[in-house]
N, CA, C and O atoms as a GROMACS GRO file, in nm:
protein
  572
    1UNK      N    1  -0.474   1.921  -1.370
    1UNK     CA    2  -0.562   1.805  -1.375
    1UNK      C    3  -0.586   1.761  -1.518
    1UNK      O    4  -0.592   1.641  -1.544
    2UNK      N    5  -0.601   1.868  -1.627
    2UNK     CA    6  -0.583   1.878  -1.731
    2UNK      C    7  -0.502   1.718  -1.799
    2UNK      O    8  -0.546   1.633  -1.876
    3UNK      N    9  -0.392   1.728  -1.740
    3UNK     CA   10  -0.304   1.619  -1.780
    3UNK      C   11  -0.328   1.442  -1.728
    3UNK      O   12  -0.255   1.344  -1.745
    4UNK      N   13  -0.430   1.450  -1.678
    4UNK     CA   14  -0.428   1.346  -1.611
    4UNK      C   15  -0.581   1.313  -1.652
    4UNK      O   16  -0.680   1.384  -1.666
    5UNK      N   17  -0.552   1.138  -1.669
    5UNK     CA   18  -0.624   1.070  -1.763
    5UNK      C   19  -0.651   0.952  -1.732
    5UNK      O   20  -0.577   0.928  -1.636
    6UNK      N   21  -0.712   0.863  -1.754
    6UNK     CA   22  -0.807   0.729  -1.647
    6UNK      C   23  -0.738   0.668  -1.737
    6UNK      O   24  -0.753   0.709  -1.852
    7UNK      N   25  -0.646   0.559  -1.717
    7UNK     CA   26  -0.515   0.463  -1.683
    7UNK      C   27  -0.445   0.525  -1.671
    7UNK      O   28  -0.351   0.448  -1.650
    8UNK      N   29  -0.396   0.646  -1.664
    8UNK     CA   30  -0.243   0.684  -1.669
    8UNK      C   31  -0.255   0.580  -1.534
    8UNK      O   32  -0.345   0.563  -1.452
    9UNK      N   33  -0.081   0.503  -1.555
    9UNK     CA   34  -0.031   0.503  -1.424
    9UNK      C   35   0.075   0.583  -1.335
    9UNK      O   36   0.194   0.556  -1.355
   10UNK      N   37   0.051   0.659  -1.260
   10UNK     CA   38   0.080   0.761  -1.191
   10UNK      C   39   0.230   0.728  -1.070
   10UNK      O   40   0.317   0.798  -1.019
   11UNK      N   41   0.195   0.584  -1.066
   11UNK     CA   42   0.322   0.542  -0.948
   11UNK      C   43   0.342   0.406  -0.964
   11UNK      O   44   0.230   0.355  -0.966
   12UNK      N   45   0.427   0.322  -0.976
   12UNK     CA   46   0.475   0.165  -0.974
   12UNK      C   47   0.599   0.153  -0.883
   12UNK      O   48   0.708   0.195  -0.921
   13UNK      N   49   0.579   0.084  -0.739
   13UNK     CA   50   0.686   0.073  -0.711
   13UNK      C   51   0.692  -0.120  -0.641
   13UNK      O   52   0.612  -0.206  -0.677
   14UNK      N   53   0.797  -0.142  -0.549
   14UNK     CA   54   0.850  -0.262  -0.515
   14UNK      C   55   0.865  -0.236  -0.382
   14UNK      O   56   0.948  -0.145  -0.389
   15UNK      N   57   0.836  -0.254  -0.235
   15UNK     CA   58   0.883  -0.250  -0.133
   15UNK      C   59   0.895  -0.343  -0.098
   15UNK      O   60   0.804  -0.425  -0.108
   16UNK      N   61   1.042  -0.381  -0.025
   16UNK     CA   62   1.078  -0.497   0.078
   16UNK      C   63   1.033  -0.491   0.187
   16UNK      O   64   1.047  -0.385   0.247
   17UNK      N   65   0.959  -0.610   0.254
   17UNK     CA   66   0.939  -0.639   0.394
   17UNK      C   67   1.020  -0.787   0.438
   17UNK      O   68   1.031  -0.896   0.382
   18UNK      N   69   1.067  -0.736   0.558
   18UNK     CA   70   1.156  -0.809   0.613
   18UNK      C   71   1.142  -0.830   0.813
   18UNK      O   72   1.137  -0.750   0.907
   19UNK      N   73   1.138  -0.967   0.801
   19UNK     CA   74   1.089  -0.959   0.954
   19UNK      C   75   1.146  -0.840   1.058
   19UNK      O   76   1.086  -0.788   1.152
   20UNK      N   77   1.298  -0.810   1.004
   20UNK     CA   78   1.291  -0.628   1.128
   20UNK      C   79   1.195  -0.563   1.044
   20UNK      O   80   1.163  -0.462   1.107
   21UNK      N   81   1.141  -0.565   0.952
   21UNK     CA   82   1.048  -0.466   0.938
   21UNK      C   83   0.910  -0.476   1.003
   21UNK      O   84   0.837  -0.377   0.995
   22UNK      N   85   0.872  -0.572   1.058
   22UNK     CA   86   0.780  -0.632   1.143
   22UNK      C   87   0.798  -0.588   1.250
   22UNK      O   88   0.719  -0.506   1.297
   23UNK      N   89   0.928  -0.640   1.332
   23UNK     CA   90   0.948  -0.562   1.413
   23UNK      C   91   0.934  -0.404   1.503
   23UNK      O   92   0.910  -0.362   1.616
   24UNK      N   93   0.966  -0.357   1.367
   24UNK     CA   94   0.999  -0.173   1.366
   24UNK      C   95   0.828  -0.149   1.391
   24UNK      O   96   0.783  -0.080   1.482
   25UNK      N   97   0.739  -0.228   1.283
   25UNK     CA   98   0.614  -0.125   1.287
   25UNK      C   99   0.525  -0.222   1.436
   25UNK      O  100   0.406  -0.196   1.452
   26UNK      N  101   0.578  -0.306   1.511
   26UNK     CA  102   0.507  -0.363   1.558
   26UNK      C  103   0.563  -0.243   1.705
   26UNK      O  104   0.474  -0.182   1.764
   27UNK      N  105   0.624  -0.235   1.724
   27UNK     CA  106   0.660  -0.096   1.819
   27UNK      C  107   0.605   0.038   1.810
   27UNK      O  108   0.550   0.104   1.898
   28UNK      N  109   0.628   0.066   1.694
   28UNK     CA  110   0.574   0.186   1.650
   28UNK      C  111   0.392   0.182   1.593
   28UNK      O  112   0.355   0.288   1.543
   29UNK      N  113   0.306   0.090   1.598
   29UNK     CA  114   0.208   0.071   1.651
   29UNK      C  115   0.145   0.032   1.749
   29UNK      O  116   0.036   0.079   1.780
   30UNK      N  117   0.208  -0.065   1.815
   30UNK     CA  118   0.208  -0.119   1.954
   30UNK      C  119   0.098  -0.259   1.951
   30UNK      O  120   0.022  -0.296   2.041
   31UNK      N  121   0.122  -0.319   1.816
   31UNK     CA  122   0.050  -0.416   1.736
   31UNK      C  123   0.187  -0.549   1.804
   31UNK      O  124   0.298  -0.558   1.752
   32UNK      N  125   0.147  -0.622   1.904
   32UNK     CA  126   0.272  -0.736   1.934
   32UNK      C  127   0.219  -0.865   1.902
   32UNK      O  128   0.282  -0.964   1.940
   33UNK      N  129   0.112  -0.880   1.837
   33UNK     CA  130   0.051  -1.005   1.831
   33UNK      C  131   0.175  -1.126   1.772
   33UNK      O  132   0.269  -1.077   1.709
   34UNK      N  133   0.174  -1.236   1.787
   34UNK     CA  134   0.275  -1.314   1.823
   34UNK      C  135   0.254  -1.361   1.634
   34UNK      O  136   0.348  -1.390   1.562
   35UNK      N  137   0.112  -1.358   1.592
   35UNK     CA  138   0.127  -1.379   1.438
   35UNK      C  139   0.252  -1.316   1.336
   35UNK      O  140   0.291  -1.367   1.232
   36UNK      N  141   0.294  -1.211   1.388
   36UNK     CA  142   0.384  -1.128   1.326
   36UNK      C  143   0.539  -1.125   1.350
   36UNK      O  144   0.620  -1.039   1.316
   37UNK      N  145   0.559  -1.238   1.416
   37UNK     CA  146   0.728  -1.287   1.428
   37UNK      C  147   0.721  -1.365   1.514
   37UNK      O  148   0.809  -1.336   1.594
   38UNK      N  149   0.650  -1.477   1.557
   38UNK     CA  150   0.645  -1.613   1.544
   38UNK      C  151   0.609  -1.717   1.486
   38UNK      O  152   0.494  -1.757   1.504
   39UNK      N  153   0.700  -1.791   1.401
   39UNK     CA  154   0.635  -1.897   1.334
   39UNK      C  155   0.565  -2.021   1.396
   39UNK      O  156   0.493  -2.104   1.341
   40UNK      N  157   0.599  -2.011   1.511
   40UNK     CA  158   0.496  -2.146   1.579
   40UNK      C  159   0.359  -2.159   1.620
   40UNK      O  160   0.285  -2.257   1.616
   41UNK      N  161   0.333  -2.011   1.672
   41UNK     CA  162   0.256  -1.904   1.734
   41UNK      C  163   0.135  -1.914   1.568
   41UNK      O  164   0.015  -1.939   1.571
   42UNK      N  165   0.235  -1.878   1.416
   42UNK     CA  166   0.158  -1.881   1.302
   42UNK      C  167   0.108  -1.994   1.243
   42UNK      O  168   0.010  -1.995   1.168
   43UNK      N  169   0.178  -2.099   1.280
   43UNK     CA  170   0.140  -2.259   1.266
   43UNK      C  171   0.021  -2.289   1.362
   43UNK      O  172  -0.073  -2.367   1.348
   44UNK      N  173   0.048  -2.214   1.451
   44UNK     CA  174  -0.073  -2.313   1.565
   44UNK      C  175  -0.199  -2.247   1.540
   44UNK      O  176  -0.288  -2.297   1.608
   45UNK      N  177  -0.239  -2.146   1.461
   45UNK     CA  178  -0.353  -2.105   1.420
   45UNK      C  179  -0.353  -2.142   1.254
   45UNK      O  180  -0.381  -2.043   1.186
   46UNK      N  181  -0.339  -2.209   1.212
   46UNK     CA  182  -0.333  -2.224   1.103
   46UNK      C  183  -0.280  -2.145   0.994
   46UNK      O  184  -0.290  -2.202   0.886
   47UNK      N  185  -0.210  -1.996   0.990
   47UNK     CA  186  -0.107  -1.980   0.919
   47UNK      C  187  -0.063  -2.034   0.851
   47UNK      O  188  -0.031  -2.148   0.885
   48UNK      N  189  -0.030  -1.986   0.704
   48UNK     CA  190   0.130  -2.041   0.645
   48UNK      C  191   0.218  -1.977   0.710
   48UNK      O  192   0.316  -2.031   0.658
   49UNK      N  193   0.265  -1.899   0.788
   49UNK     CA  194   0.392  -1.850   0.836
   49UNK      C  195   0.339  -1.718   0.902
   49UNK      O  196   0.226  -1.682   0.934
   50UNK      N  197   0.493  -1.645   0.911
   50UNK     CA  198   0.446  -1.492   0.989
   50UNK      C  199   0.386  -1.392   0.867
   50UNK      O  200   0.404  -1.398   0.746
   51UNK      N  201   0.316  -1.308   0.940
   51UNK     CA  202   0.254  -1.243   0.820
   51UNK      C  203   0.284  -1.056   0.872
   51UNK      O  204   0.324  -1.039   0.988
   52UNK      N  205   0.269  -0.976   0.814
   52UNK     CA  206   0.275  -0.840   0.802
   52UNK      C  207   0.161  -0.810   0.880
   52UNK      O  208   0.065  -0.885   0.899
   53UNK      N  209   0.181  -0.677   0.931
   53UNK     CA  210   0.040  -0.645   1.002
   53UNK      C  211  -0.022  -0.567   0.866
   53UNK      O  212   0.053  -0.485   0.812
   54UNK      N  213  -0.118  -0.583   0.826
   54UNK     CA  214  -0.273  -0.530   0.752
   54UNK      C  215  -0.232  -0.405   0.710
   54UNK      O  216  -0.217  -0.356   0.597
   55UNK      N  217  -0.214  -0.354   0.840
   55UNK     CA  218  -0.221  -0.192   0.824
   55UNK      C  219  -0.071  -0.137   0.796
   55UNK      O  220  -0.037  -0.029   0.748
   56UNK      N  221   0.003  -0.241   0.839
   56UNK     CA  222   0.164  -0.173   0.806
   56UNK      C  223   0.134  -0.224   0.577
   56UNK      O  224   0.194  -0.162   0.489
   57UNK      N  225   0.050  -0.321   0.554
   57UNK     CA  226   0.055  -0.354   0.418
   57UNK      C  227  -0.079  -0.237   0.341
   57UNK      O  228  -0.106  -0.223   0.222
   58UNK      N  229  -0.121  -0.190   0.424
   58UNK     CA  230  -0.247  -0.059   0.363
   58UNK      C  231  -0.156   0.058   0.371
   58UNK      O  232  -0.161   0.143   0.282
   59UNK      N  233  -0.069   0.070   0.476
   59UNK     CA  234   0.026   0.229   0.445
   59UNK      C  235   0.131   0.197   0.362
   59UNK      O  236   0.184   0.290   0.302
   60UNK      N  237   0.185   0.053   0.344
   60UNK     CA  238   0.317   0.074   0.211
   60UNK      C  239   0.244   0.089   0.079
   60UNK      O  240   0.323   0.128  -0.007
   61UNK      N  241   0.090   0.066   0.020
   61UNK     CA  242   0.029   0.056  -0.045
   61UNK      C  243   0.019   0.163  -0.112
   61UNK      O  244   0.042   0.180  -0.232
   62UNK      N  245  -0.034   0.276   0.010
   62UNK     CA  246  -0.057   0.463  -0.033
   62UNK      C  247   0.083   0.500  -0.048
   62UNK      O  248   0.090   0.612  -0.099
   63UNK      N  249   0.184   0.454  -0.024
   63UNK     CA  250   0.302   0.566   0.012
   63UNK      C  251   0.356   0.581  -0.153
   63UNK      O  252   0.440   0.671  -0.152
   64UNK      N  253   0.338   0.528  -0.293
   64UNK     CA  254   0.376   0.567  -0.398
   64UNK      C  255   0.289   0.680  -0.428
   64UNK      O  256   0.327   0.795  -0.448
   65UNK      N  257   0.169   0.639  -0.430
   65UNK     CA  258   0.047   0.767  -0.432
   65UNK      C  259   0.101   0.902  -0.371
   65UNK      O  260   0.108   1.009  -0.432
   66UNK      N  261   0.141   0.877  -0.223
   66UNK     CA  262   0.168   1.035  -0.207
   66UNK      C  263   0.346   1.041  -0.192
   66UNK      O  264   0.388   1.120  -0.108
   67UNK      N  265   0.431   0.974  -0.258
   67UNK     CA  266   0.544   1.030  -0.268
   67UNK      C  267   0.512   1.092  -0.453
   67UNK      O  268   0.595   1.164  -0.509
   68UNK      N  269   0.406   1.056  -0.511
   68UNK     CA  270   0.372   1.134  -0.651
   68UNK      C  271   0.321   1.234  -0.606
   68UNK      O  272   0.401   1.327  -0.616
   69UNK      N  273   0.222   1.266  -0.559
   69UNK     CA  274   0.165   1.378  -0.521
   69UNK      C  275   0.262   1.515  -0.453
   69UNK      O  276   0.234   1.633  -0.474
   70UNK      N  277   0.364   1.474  -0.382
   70UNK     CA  278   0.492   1.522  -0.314
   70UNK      C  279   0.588   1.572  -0.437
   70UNK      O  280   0.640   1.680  -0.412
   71UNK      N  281   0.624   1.515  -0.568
   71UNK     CA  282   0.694   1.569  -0.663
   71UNK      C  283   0.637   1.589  -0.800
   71UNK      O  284   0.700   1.645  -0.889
   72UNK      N  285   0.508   1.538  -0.815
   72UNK     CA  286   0.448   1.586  -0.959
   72UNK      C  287   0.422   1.709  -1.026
   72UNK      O  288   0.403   1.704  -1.148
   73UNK      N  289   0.417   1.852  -0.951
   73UNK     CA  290   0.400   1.964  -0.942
   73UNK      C  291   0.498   1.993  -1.048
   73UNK      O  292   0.610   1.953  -1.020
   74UNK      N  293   0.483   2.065  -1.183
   74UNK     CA  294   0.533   2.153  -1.246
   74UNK      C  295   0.697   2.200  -1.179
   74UNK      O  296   0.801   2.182  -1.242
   75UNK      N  297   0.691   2.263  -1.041
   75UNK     CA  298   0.790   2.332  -1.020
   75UNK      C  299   0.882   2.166  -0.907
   75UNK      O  300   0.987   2.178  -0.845
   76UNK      N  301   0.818   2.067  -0.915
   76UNK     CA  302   0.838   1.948  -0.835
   76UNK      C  303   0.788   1.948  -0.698
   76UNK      O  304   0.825   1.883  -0.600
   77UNK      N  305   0.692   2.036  -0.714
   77UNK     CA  306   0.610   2.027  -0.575
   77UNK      C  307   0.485   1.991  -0.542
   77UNK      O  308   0.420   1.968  -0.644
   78UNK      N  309   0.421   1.975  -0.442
   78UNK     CA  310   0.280   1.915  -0.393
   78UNK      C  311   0.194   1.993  -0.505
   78UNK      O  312   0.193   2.112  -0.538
   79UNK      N  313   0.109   1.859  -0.558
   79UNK     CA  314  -0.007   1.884  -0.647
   79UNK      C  315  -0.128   1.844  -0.567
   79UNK      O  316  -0.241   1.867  -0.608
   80UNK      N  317  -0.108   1.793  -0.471
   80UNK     CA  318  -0.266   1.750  -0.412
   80UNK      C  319  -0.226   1.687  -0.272
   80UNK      O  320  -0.113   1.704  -0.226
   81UNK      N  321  -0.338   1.602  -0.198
   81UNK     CA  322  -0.299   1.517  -0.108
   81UNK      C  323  -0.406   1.396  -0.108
   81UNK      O  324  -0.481   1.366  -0.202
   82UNK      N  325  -0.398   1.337   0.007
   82UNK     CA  326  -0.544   1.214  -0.014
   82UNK      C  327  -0.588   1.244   0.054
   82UNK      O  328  -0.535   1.318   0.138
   83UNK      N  329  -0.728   1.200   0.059
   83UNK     CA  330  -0.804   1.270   0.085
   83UNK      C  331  -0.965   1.140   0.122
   83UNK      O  332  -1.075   1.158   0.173
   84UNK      N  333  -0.909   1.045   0.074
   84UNK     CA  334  -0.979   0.921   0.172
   84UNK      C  335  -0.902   0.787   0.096
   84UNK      O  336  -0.871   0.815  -0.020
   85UNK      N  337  -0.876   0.690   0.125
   85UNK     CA  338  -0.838   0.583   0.139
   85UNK      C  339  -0.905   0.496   0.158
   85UNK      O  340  -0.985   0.511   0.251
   86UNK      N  341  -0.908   0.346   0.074
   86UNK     CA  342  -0.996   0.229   0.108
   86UNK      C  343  -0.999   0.155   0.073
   86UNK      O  344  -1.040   0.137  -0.041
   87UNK      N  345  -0.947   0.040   0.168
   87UNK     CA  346  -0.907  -0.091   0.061
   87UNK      C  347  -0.999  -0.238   0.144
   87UNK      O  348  -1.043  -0.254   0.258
   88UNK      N  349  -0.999  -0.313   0.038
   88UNK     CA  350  -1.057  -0.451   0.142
   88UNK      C  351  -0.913  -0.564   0.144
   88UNK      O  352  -0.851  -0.595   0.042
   89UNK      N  353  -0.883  -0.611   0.273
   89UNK     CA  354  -0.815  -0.721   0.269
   89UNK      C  355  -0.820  -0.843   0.224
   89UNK      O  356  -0.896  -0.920   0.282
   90UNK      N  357  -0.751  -0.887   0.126
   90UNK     CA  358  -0.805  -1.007   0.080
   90UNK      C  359  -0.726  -1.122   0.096
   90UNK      O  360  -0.763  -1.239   0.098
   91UNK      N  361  -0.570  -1.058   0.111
   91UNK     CA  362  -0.480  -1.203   0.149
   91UNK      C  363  -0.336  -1.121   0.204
   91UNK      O  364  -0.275  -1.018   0.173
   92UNK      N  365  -0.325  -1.212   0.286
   92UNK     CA  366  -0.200  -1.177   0.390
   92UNK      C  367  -0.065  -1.189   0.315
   92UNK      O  368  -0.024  -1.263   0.225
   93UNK      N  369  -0.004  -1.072   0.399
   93UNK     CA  370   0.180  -1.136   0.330
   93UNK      C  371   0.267  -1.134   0.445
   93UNK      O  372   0.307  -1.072   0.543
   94UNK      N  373   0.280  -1.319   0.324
   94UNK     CA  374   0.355  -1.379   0.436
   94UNK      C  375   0.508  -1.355   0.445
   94UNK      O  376   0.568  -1.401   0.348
   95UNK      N  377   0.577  -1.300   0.530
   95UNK     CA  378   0.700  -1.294   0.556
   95UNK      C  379   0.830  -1.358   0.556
   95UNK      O  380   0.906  -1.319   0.645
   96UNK      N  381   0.870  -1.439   0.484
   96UNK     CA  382   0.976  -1.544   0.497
   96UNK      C  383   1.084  -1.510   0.606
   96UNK      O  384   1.121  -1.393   0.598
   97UNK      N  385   1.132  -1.566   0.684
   97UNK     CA  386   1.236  -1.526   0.771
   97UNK      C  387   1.382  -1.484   0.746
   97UNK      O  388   1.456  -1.422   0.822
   98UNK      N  389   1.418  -1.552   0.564
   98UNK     CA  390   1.519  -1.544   0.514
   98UNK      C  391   1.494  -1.462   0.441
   98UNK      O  392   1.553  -1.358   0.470
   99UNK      N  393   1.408  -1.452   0.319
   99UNK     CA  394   1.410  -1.386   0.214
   99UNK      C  395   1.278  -1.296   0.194
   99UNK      O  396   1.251  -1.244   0.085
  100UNK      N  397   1.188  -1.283   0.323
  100UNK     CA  398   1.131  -1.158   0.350
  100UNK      C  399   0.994  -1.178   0.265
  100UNK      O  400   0.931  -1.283   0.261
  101UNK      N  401   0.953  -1.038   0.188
  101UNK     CA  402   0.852  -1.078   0.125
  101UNK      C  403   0.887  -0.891   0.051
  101UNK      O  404   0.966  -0.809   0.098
  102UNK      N  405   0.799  -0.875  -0.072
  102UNK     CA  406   0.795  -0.801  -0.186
  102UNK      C  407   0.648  -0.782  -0.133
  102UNK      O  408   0.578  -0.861  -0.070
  103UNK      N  409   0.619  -0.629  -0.187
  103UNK     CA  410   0.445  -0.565  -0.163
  103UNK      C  411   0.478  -0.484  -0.321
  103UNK      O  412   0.560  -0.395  -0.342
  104UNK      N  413   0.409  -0.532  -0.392
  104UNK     CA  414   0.461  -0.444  -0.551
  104UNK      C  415   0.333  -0.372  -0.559
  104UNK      O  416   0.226  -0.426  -0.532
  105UNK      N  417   0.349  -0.232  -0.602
  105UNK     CA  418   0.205  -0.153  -0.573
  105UNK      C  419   0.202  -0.091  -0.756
  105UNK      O  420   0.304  -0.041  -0.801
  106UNK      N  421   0.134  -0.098  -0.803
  106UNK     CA  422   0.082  -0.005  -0.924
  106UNK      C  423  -0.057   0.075  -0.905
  106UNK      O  424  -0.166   0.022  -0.887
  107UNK      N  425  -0.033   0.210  -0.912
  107UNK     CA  426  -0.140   0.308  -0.908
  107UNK      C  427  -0.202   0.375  -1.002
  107UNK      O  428  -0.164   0.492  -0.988
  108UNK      N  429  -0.298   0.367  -1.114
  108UNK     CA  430  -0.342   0.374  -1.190
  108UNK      C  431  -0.469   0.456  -1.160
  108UNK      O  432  -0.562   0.425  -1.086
  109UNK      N  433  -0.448   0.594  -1.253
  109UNK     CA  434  -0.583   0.689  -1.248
  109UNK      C  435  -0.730   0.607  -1.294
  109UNK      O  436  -0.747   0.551  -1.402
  110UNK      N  437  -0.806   0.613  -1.210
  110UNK     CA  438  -0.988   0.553  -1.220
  110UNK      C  439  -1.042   0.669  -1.284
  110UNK      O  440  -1.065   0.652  -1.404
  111UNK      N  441  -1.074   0.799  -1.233
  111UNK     CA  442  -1.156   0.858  -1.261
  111UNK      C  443  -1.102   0.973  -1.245
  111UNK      O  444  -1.013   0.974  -1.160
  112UNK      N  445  -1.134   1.113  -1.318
  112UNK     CA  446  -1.079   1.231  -1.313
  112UNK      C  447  -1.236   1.353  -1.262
  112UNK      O  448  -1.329   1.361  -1.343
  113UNK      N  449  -1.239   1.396  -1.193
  113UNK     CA  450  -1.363   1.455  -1.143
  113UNK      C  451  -1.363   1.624  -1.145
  113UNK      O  452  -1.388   1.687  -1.042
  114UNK      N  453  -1.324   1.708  -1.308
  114UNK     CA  454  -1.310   1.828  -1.245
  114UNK      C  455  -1.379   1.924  -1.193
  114UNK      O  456  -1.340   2.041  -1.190
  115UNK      N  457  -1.482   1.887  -1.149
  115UNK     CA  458  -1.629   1.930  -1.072
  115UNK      C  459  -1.575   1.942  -0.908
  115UNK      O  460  -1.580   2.045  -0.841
  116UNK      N  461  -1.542   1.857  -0.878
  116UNK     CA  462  -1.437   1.840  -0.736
  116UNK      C  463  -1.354   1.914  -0.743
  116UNK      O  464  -1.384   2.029  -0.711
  117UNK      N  465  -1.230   1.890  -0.781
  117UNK     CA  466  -1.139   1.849  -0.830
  117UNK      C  467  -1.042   1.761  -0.769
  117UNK      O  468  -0.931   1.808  -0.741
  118UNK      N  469  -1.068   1.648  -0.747
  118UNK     CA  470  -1.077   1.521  -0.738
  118UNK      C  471  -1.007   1.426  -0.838
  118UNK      O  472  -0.993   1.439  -0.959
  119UNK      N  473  -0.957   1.302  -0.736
  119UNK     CA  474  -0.867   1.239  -0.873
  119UNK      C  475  -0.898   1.085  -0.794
  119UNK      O  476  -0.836   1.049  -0.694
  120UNK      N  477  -0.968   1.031  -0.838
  120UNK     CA  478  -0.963   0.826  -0.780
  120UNK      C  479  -0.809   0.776  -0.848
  120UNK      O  480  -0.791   0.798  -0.968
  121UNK      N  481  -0.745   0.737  -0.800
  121UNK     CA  482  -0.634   0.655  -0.792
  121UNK      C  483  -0.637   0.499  -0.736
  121UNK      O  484  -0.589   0.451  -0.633
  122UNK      N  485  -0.711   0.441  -0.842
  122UNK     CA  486  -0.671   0.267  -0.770
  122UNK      C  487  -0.538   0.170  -0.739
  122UNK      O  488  -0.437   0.184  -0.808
  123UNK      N  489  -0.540   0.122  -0.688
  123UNK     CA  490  -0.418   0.081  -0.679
  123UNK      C  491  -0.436  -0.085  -0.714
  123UNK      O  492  -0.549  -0.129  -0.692
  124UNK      N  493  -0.350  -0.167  -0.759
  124UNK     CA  494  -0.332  -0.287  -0.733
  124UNK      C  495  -0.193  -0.334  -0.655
  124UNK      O  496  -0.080  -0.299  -0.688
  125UNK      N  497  -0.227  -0.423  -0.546
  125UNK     CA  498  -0.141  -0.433  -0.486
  125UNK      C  499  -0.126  -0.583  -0.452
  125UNK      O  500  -0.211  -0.654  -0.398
  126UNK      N  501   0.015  -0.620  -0.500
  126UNK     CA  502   0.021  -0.809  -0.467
  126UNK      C  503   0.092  -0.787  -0.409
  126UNK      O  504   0.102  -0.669  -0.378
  127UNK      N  505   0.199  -0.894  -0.347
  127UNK     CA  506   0.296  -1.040  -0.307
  127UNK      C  507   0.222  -1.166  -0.320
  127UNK      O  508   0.112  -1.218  -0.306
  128UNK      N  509   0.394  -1.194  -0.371
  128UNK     CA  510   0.387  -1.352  -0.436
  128UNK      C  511   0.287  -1.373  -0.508
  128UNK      O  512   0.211  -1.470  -0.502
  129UNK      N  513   0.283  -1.267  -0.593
  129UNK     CA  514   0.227  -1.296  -0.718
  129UNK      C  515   0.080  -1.317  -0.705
  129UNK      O  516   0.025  -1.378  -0.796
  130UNK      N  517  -0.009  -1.265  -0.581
  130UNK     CA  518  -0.114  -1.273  -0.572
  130UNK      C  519  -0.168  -1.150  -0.501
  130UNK      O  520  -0.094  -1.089  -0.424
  131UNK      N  521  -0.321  -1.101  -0.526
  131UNK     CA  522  -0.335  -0.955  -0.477
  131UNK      C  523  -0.367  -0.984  -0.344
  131UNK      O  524  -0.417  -1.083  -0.290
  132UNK      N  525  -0.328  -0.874  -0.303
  132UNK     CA  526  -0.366  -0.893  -0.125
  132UNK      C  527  -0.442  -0.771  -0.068
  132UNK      O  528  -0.473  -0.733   0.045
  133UNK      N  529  -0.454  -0.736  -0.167
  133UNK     CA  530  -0.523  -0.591  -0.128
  133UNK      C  531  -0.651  -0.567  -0.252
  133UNK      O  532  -0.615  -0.532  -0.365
  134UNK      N  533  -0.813  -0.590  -0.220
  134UNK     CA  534  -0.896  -0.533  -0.314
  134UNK      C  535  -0.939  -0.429  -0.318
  134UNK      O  536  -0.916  -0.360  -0.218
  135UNK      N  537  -1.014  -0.371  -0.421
  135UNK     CA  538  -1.122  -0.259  -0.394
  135UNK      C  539  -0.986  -0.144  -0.345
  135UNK      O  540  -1.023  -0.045  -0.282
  136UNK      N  541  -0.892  -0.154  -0.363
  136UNK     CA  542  -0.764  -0.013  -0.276
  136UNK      C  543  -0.807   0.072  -0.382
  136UNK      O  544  -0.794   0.027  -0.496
  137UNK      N  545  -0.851   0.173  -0.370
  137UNK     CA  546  -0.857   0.303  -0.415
  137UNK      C  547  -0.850   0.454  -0.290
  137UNK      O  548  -0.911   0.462  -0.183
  138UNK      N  549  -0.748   0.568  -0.359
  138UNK     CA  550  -0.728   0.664  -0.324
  138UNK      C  551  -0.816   0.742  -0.387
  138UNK      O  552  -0.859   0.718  -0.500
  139UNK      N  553  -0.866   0.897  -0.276
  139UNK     CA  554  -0.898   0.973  -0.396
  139UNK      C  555  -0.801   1.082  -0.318
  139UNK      O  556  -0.770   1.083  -0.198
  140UNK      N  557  -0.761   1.178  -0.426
  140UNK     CA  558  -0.683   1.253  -0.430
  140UNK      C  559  -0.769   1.415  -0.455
  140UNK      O  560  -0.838   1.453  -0.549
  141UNK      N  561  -0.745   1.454  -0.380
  141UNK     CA  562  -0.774   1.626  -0.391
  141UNK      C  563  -0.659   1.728  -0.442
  141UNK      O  564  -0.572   1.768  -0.365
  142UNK      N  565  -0.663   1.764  -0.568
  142UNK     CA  566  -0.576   1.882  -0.622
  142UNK      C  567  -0.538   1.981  -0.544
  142UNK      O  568  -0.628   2.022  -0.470
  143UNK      N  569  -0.440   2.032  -0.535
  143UNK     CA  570  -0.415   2.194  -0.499
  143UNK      C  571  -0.439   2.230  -0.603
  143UNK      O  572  -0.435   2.350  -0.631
   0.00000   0.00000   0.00000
């Protein structure tokens, strides 16, 4: 814990979403709402287009957080896990049918707690160049 310091940033990554990726998690949640791969369906409620489900854009959010936590270890092994999660929604991503959509996540240490031992990990998280995710902070519990 020693090593770890309020900005380090700890994880930066880029994930593609792509309407089969809509698809995939709309099965594997059992989330079919017609907002999420119909564009007419997203027009007639006022939409700009199809959008991601929330929660498929809150789990690509954590997944740099704990693919760090998974290899940061000295020997490249688990240093911790999470240990609560919490973000506010603030803007949807919208899916293009052709060219998909980008969720770019940077995770940046908040606070180091070695009384806990405890680690806040905020995250900022856009597409298209705008955040869609507020208030996202992890906290992380050490092994």
């Amino acid at each position: 814990m020693s090593a770890l310091e309020v900005g380090t940033v700890v994880a930066e990554k880029t994930y593609a979403v792509t309407r089969d990726s809509l698809v995939r998690y709309a099965g594997a949640s059992g989330d079919f709402n017609p907002i999420h791969y119909r564009d007419d369906v997203a027009a007639s409620v006022g939409l700009p287009g199809v959008l991601a489900h929330g929660m498929l854009t809150m789990g690509t959010a954590v997944q740099p957080v704990v693919e760090w936590l998974d290899g940061a270890g000295d020997d490249g092994g688990v240093i911790g896990w999470v240990s609560d999660y919490q973000v506010r929604f603030t803007r949807p991503v919208v899916v293009d049918p052709e060219a998909g959509a980008e969720i770019v996540v940077t995770a940046t240490v908040a606070k180091v707690d070695p009384e806990t031992g405890t680690v806040r990990v905020d995250l900022t998280v856009a597409s298209g160049g705008q955040t869609v995710l507020g208030k996202a902070q992890v906290v992380v519990t050490l092994a």
